[in-house]
PAPA-615551 format. One record per residue (C-alpha): residue number from 1; residue in one letter; x, y, z. Coordinates in steps of 0.25 Angstrom, whole numbers. Each point is the difference from the previous one (the first is absolute). Example, Ala and Ser with C-alpha at 12.3 -4.5 7.8 and 13.67 -1.06 7.14 Angstrom:
% residues 2
<atom 1 'a' <49 -18 31>>
<atom 2 's' <6 14 -2>>
//
This chain:
% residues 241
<atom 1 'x' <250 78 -78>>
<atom 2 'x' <-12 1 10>>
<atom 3 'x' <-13 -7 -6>>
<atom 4 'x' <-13 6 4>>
<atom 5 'x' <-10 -11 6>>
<atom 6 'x' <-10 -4 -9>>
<atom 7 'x' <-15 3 5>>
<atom 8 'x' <-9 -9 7>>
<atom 9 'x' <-13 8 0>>
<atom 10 'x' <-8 10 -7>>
<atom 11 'x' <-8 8 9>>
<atom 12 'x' <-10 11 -7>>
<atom 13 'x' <-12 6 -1>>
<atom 14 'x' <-10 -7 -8>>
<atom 15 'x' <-13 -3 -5>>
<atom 16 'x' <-9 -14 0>>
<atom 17 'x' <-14 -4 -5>>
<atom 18 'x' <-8 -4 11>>
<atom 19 'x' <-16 -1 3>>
<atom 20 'x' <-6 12 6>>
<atom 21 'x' <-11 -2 10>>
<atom 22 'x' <-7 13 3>>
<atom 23 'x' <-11 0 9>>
<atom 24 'x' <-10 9 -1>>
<atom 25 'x' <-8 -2 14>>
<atom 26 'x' <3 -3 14>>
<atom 27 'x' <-10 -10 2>>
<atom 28 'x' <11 -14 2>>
<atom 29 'x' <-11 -10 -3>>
<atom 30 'x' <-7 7 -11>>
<atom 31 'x' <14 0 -7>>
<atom 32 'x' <4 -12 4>>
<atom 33 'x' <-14 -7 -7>>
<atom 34 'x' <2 9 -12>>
<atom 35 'x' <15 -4 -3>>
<atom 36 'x' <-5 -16 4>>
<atom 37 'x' <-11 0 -11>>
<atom 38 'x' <11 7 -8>>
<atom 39 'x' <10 -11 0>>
<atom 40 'x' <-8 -11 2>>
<atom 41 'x' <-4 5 -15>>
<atom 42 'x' <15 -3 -5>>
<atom 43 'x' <4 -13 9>>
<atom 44 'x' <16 -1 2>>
<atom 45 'x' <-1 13 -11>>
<atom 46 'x' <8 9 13>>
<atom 47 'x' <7 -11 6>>
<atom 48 'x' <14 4 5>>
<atom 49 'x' <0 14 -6>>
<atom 50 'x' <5 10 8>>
<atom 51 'x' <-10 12 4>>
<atom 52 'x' <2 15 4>>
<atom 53 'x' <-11 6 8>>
<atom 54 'x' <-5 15 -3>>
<atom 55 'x' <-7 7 11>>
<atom 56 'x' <0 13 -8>>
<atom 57 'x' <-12 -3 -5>>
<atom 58 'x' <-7 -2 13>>
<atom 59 'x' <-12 11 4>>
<atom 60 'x' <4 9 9>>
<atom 61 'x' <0 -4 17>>
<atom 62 'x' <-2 -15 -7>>
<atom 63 'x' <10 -9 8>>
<atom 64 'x' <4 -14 -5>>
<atom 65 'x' <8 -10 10>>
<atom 66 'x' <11 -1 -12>>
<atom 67 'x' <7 -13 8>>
<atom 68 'x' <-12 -8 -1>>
<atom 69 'x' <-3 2 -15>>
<atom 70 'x' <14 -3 -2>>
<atom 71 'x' <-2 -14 9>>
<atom 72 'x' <-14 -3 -7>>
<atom 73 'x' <9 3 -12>>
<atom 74 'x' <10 -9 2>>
<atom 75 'x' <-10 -12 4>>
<atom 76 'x' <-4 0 -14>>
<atom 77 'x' <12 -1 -6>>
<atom 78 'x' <5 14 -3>>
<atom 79 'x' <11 7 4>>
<atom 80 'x' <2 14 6>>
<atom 81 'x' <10 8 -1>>
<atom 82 'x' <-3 15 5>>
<atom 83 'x' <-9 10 1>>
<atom 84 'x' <-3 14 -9>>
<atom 85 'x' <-6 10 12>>
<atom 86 'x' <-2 15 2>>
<atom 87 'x' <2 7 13>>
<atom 88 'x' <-2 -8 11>>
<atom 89 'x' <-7 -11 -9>>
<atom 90 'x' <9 -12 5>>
<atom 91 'x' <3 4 14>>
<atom 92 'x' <5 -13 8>>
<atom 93 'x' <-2 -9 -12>>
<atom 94 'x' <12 -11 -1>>
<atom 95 'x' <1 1 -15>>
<atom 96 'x' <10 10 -8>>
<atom 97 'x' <-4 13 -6>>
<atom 98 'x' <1 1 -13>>
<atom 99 'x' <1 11 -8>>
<atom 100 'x' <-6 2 -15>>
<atom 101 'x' <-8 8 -10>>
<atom 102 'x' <-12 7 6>>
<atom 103 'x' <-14 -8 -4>>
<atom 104 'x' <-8 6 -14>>
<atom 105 'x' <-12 9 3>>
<atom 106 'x' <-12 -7 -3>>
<atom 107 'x' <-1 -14 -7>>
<atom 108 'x' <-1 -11 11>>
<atom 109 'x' <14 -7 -5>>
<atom 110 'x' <0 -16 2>>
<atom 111 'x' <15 -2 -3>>
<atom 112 'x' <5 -11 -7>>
<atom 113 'x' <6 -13 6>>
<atom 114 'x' <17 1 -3>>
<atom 115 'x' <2 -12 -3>>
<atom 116 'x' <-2 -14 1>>
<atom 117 'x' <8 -10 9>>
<atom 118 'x' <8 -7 -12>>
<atom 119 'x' <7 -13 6>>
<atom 120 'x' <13 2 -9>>
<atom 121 'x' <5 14 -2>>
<atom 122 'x' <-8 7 -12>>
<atom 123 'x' <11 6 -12>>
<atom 124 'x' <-2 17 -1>>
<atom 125 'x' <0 9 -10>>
<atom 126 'x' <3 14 4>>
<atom 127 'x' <-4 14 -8>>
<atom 128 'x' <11 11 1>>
<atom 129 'x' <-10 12 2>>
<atom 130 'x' <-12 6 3>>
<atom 131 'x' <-1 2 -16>>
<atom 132 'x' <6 -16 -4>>
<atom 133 'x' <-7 -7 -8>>
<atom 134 'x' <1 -15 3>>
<atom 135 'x' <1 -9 -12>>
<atom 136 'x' <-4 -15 3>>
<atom 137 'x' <0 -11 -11>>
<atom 138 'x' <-1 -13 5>>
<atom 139 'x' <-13 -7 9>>
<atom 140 'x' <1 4 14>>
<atom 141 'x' <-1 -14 10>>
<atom 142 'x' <-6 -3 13>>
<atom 143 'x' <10 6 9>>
<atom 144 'x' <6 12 -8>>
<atom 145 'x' <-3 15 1>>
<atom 146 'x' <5 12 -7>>
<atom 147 'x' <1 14 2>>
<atom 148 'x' <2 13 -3>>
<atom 149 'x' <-1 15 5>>
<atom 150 'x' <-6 4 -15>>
<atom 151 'x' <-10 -9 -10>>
<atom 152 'x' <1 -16 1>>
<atom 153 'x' <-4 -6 -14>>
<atom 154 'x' <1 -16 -2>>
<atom 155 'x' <-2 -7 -14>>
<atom 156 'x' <-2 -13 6>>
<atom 157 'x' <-10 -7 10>>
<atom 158 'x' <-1 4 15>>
<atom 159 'x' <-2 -14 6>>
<atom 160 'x' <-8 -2 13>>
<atom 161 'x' <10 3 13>>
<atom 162 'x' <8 11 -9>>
<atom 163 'x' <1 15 5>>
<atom 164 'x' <2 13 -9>>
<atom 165 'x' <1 13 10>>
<atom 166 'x' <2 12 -9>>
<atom 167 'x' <0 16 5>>
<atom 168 'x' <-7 2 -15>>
<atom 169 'x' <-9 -8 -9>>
<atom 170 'x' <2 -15 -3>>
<atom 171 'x' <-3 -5 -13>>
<atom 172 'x' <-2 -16 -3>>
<atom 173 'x' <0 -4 -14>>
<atom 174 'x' <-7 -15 4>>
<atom 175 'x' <-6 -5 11>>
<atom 176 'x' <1 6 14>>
<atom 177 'x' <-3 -10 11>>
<atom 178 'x' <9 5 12>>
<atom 179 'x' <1 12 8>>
<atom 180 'x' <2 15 -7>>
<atom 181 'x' <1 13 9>>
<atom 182 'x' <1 13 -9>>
<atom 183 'x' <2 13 6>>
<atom 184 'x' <7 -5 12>>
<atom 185 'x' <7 10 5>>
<atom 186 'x' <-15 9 -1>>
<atom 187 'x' <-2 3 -14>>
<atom 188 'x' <-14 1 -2>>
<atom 189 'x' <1 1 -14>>
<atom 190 'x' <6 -13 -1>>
<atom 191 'x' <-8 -12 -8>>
<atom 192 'x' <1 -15 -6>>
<atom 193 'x' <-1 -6 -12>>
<atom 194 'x' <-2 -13 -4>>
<atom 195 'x' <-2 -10 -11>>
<atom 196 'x' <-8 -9 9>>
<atom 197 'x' <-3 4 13>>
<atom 198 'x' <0 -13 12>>
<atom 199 'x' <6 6 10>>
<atom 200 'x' <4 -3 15>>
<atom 201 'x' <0 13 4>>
<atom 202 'x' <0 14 -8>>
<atom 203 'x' <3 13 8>>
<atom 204 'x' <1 17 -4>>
<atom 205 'x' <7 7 9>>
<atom 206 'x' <-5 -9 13>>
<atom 207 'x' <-13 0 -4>>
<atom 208 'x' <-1 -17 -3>>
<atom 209 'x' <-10 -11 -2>>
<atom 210 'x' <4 -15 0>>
<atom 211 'x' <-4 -11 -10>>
<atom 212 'x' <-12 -4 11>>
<atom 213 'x' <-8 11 -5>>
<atom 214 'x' <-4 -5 -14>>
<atom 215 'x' <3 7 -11>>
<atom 216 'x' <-14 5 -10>>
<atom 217 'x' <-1 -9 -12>>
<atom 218 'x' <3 11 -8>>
<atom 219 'x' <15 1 5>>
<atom 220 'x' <4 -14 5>>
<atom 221 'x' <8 -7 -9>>
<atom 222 'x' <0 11 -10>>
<atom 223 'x' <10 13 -3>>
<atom 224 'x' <-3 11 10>>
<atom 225 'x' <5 12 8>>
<atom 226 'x' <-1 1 15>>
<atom 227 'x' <1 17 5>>
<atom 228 'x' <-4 6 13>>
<atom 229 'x' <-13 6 0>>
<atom 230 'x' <-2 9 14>>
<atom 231 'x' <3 -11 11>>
<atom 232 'x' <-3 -12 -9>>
<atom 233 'x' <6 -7 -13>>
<atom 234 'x' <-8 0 -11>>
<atom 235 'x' <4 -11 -12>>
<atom 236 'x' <-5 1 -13>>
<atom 237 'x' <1 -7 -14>>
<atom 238 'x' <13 6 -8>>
<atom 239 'x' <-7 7 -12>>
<atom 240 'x' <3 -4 -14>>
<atom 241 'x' <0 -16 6>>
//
């Protein structure tokens, strides 16, 4: 009886969660002094993380020397792994292209960090579909990240170096001091809630803002709500707390 030989590979399409670098001018010094005050705000925050560059948001006739970004990129510590184009966009550049969703009309998206470099690999829990809810009743450590395609509620405290990523809403039920992305897949309507809002780093749908911009006193500590409002979030105190 023959025996067939078992596989040694997988090799599929697929989809990965990545930063998203969209330029919006040509000017290389004027981006390059932008995105310096930019992570000189969040020391080591981007280290290591691996970076897609957009040129589809680009002006029309604006030309940007994609290889050298990529090398002033690299010298501070990111990693880039491709470039999204139009026509003729990434003509001679050494990096792939890479194909993905077109860009949302109108807000000025910042998108999110992925992940954070974790020295030991982080446990994962996974939703099932786009309408999954995922059910998490235990603290979440340093380290360990959870997500799922639908809503992300956790009973338990969100320590700092912890990640939710949910294509819904998240719900905390305690304290939230690591990273949250609602909306991840571009669902504007997404929001979070919390018990006590100390994040790292909250995010709707791309849209983010990171634990060095201080929280109003109102919010900080306290149960809240984050949502997208237009091109920036907007975090207000839960009512009836």
């Amino acid at each position: 009886m023959t025996q067939r030989k078992p596989t040694l590979f997988d090799l599929r399409s697929g989809a990965i969660d990545t930063l998203l670098l969209s330029p919006r001018t040509g000017d290389a010094q004027a981006l390059r002094e932008a995105l310096q005050r930019h992570l000189d705000a969040s020391p080591d925050f981007f280290r290591d993380e691996a970076v897609a560059i957009d040129l589809r948001r680009l002006p029309e006739q604006a030309a940007l020397d994609v290889d050298a970004l990529a090398d002033w990129l690299i010298e501070r510590g990111l990693r880039p792994l491709g470039v999204l184009a139009g026509d003729g966009q990434a003509h001679g550049t050494r990096l792939p292209l890479l194909h993905g969703p077109q860009p949302r009309a109108g807000a000025d998206v910042q998108e999110p960090p992925a992940s954070a470099a974790a020295t030991e690999p982080a446990p994962v829990q996974a939703g099932v579909s786009a309408n999954s809810t995922l059910l998490v009743d235990r603290p979440l450590r340093s380290g360990q990240r959870v997500y799922s395609a639908g809503d992300v509620i956790v009973l338990d405290a969100v320590s700092h170096g912890a990640e939710i990523i949910a294509g819904g809403n998240i719900h905390v039920y305690a304290a939230l001091r690591g990273r949250a992305l609602a909306g991840a897949h571009g669902d504007t309507s997404a929001r979070i809630f919390c018990s006590r809002l100390e994040p790292e780093l909250v995010a709707i749908a791309g849209v983010y803002r990171t634990a060095e911009q201080a929280l109003p006193a109102e919010v900080a500590g306290r149960s809240a709500q984050v949502m997208l409002d237009g091109d920036h979030l907007r975090i207000e105190p839960l009512r009836g707390r």
